[in-house]
C-alpha positions in Angstrom: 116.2 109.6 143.4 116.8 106.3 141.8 120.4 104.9 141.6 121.8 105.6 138.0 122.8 102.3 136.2 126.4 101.4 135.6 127.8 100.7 132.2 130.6 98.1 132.7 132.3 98.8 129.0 133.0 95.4 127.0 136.2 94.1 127.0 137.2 94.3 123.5 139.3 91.2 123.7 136.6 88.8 125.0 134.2 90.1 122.4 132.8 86.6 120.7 130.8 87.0 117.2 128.0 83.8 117.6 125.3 83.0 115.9 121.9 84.2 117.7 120.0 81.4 119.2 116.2 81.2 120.1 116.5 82.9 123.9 118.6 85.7 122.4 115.6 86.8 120.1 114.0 89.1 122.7 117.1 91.5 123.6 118.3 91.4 119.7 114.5 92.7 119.1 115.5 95.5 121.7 118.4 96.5 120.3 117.6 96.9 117.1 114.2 99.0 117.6 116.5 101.7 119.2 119.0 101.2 116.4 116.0 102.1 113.7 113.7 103.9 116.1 114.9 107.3 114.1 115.8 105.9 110.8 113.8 108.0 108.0 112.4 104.8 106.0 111.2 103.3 109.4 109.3 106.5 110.4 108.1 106.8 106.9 106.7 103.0 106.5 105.4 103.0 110.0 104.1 106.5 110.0 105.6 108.6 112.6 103.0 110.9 113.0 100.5 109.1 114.0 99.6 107.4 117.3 101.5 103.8 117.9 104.2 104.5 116.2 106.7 102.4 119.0 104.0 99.8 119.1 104.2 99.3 115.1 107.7 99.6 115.1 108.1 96.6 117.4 106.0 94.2 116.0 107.4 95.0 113.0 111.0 94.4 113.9 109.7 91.3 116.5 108.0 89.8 113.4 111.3 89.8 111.3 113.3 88.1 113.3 110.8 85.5 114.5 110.7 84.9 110.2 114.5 85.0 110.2 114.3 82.6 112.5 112.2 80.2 110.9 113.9 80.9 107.6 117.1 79.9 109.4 119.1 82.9 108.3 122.4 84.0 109.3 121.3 86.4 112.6 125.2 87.2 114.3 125.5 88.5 117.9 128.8 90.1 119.3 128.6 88.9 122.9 130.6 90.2 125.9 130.1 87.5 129.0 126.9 87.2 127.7 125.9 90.5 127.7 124.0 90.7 123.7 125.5 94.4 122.2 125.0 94.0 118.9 123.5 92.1 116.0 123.4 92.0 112.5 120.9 89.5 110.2 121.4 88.6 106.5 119.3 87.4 104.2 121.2 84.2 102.5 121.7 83.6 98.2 119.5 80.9 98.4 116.8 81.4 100.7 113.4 81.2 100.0 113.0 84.4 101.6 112.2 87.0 99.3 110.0 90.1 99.6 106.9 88.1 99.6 107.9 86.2 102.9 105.3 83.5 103.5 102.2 83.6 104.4 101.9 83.7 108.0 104.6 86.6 108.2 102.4 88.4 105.9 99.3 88.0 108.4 101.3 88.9 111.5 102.7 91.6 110.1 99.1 92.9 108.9 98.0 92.6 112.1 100.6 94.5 113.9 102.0 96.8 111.5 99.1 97.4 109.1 98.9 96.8 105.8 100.4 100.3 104.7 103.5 99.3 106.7 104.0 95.3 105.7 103.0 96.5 101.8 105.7 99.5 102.4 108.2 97.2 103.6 107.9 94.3 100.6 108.0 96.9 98.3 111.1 98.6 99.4 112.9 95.0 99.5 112.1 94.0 95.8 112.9 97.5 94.5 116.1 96.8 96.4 116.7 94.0 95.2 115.7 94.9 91.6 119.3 97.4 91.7 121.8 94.9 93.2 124.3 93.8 90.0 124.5 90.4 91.0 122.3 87.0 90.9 123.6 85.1 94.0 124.5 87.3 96.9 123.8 88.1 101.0 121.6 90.9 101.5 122.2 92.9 104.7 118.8 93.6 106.6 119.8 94.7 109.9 122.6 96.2 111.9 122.4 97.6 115.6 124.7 98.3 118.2 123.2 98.9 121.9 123.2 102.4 122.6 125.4 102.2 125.6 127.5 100.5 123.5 128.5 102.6 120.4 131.8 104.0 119.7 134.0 101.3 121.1 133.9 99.6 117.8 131.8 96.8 118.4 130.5 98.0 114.6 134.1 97.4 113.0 134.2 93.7 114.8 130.3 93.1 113.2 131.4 94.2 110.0 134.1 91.4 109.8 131.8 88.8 111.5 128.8 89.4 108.2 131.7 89.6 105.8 132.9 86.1 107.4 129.3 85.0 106.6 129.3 86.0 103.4 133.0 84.3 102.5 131.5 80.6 104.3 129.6 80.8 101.1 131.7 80.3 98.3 129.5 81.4 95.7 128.1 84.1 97.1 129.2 87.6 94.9 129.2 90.0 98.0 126.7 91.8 100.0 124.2 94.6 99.8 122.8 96.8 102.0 120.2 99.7 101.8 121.3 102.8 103.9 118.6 106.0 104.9 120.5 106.7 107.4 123.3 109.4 106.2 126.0 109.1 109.1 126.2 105.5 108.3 127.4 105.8 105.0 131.0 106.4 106.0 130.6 103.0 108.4 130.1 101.1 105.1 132.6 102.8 103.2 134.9 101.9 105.6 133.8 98.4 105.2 134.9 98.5 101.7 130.9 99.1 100.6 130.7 101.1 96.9 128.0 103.5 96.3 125.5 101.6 93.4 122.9 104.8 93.8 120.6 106.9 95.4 117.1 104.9 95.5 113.6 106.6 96.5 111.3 104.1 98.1 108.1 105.5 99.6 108.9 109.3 100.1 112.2 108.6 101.2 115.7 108.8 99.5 118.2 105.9 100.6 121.5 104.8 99.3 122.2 101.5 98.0 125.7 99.8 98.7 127.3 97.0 97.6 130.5 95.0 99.1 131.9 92.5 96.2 133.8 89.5 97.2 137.0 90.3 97.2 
C-alpha cells in the first residue's frame, strides 16, 4: 500500500500574495482545473457528457492563462515557501483583451476545446460584460484555492490581494465577477460583492456581482 502524502498546512503568517511568473503557469493551470472541474457553466461549455471532457477542460484553462500571460494581466499567487495554493487572474480596464481575444488564442482554443466550447466561452464574457454598470473596471476571471488547501482562509487573504489590484489603479470603478457556483456567493458577499442579477448564458443560470471602489 502506497504511503499516504502529508499535508504540511501553510503558515498563515508567511503567506506572500506575488504576482505569477512564467514557471508558475503550470501548477496555477492545476489548481484552477480542480477549482472549475465541477463548476455548472464549465461542464455546460465543455460538455460534460461527452468523452474528453478533462482533456477540454484543460486546454481550455492552459490556453487562458498562456493569453493572460501574453496580455500581461494581473495573474496573483498566495505562496507559502513556495508552495503555489492559490491564484486569482483579472482582466485589467484597459486591456485589449476583450471577448474576442486575438487571433491565435482563438485558433488554440478551437483546436483543443472545440469551437462549441471557445464560441461558448466569448459569448458568456461579452454578455457579462454587457451587465456590468461601469465603463472602466477589473473583471475577475478566475479564483482557485488548492484542494488541500481550503478552509484555512487562504480565500479571505486572495480577496484582499485582487482588491489591492484593483485600488493600484486609480481609475478603476471596482470589480466584477460572474459566479455559477452557488456556495460561493456568500465568499463574495463577504468580500463586500452586491448582487447586479441573475444572468443565463448557455443553459446555465449564474449570478453577476459587482465590488465598487470604495
Amino acid at each position: 500500500m502506497p504511503l499516504s502524502q502529508t499535508i504540511v498546512a501553510p503558515d498563515m503568517d508567511n503567506i506572500k500574495a506575488v504576482y505569477l511568473a512564467a514557471d508558475d503557469l503550470k501548477i496555477a493551470a492545476s489548481i484552477l482545473y480542480q477549482a472549475y472541474h465541477d463548476d455548472p457553466l464549465f461542464m455546460d461549455i465543455f460538455q460534460f457528457n461527452k468523452e474528453g471532457y478533462e482533456s477540454r477542460l484543460r486546454s481550455a484553462i492552459r490556453e487562458e492563462l498562456n493569453a493572460f500571460w501574453q496580455a500581461r494581466q494581473p495573474m496573483i499567487g498566495l505562496f507559502d515557501d513556495g508552495r503555489l495554493l492559490a491564484v486569482a487572474c483579472l482582466i485589467g480596464p484597459d486591456a485589449e483583451f476583450g471577448p474576442s481575444r486575438f487571433w491565435h488564442w482563438r485558433l488554440k482554443m478551437l483546436l483543443t476545446a472545440g469551437y462549441f466550447g471557445t464560441k461558448q466561452m466569448v459569448d458568456k464574457e461579452q454578455k457579462v460584460r454587457e451587465h456590468i454598470p461601469a465603463k472602466r473596471y477589473h473583471m475577475l476571471s478566475f479564483i482557485g484555492v488548492h484542494p488541500d488547501y481550503q478552509h484555512c482562509g487562504l480565500g479571505h487573504i486572495l480577496m484582499n490581494a485582487i482588491d489591492s489590484v484593483m485600488k493600484e489603479d486609480a481609475g478603476s470603478e471596482g470589480i466584477g465577477v460572474y459566479v455559477t457556483l452557488p456556495k460561493c456567493l456568500s465568499f463574495f458577499e463577504d468580500g463586500q460583492y452586491k448582487m447586479l442579477e441573475a444572468l443565463e448564458t448557455g443553459h446555465i443560470t449564474g449570478h453577476l456581482m459587482f465590488c465598487e471602489r470604495q
